[in-house]
N, C-alpha and C positions, 0 to 999 in steps of 0.2 A: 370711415366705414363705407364700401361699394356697395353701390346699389344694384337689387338685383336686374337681371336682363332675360331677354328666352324670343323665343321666334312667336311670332301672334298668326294669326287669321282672322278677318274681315266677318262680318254677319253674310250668310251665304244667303240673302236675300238681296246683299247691297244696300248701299246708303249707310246710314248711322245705323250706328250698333244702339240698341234700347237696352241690352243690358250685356254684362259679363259673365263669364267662365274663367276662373283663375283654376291651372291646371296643376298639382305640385307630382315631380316621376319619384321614386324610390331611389335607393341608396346605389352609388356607382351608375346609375342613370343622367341625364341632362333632359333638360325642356322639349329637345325633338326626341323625346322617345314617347313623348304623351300630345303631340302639339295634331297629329293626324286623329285624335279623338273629335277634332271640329268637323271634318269631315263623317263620322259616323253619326254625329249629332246636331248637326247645323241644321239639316230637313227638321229634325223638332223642334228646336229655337230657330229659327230661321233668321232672328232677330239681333241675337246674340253675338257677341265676340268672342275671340277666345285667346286666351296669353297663358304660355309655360315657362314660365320663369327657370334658369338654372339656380338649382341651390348655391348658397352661400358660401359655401366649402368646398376645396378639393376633394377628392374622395382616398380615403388615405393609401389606399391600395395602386395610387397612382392613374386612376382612367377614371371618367366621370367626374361627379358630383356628391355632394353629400350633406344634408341639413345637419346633421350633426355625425361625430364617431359614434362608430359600435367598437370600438379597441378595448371598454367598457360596457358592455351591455347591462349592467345593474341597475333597478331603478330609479335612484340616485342618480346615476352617472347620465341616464338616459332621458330623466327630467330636468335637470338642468342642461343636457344639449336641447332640448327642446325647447327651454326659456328663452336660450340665448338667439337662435333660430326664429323664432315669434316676431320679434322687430322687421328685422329681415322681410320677412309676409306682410306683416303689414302695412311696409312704405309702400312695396309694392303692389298690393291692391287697392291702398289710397292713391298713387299716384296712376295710374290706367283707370280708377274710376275721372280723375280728373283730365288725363288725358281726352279721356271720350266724353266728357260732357255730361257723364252720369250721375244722375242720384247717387246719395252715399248706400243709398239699402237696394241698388240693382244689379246685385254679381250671387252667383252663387260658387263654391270652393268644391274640387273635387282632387284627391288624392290617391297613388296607388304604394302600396306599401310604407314605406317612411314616410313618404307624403302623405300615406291616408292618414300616418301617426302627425302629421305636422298640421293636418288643416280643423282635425277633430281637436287637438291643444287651442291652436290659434283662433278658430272660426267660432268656439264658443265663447271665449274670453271677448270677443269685438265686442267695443258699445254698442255698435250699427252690425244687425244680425245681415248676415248671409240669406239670401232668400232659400236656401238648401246646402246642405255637407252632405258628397258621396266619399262614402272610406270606401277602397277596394282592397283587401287580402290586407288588413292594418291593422291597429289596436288601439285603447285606450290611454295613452300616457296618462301619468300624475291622478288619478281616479277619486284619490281621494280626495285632492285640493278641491275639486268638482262644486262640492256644494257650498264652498266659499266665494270659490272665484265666478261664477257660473252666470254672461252676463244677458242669457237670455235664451227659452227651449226653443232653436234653432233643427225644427227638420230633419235629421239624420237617416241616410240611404246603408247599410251595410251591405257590401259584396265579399264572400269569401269561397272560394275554391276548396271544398272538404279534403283534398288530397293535398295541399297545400303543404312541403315540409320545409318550405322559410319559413313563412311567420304561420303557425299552426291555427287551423278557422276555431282553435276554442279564443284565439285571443278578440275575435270578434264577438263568439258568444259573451264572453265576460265584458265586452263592449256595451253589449246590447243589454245586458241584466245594469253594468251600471248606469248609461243615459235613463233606460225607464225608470230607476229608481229617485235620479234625480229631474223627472218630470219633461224630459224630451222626447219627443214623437221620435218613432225609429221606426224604420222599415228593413228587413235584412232580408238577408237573399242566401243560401249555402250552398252551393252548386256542385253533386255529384260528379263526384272524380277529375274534377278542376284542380289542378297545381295552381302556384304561384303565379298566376296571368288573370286576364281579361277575353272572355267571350264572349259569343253572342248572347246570352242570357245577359250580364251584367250590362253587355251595351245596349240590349233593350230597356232594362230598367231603369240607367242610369238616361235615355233619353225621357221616356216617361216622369221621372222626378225631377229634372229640368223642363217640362214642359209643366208641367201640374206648380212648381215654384214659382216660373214667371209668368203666370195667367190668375196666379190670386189675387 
């Protein structure tokens, strides 16, 4: 089974990294489509590293990457690409925590679409919580398994663009109704007439919840 890989950057303060950013991009994306978020966020962790790993799959369409198919979007089909997917992350965030000499509990997970669906599966299932989870324009996989599997209330940042017609901002709403129900702090964010991307509203906030994570 390959391990995953993705282009990193350095703590923009220099010297050792104190902690990480494990970055996961969406579906028919790769690692450099999210890997210049270090640059909009390094002035607030200045401390931080950061790694975007490309997903574990080709992307079936031929270009890119992809944590799991959508060829099946049911969710069924869409929780178990997501299982399978889960290993995958987590070699890779146990081995760049070792890499750099870190604590097991100094990185925090941020994802954008698929990704937001892969690091809210992954990041809450860890024994060793995430110091924060940012989902942007993502969803809830597997919801119900939640309150079985559930190994610790982990932080949750929500970003979703209300004009969003990939993944529609109810799927973060129903995000956000299920983490509070099963006792995780969540912060959302829905941003007027935002599509499917990332602004400056989300890149302020998501530096704010990395900053306010790695100073507890």
């Amino acid at each position: 089974m390959a391990e995953l890989d993705g282009p990193r950057k350095a703590p923009a303060a220099g010297g050792a990294a104190r902690q990480l950013v494990v970055l996961c991009h969406g579906l028919g994306a790769d690692g450099a489509d999210l890997i210049d978020l270090a640059g909009a966020w390094g002035q607030a962790v200045p401390d931080a590293a950061f790694a975007s790993p490309d997903a574990p799959f080709p992307h079936d369409a031929g270009f890119g990457r992809q944590w799991w198919s959508v060829a099946d979007r049911s969710p069924a089909a869409t929780e178990a690409g997501v299982r399978r997917a889960a290993p995958f992350l987590h070699r890779f965030i146990d081995a760049e925590l070792t890499r750099l000499g870190l604590p097991a509990d100094a990185y925090a997970l941020m994802g954008f679409s698929q990704g937001a669906m892969m690091v809210l599966f992954a990041g809450l299932r860890r024994a060793t919580p995430p110091r924060a989870i940012l989902a942007f324009s993502g969803a809830l996989v597997a919801p119900a398994s939640l309150a079985t599997e559930l190994a610790h209330p982990a932080p949750v940042l929500l970003v979703h663009g209300e004009a969003d017609e990939v993944v529609p901002a109810a799927r973060s709403h129903d995000a956000e109704a299920a983490l509070r129900a099963a006792g995780i702090p969540v912060e959302s964010c829905f941003v007027p007439r935002l599509g499917h991307g990332i602004d400056q509203t989300g890149l302020a906030m998501g530096g704010l919840a990395l900053q306010r994570a790695f100073t507890q």
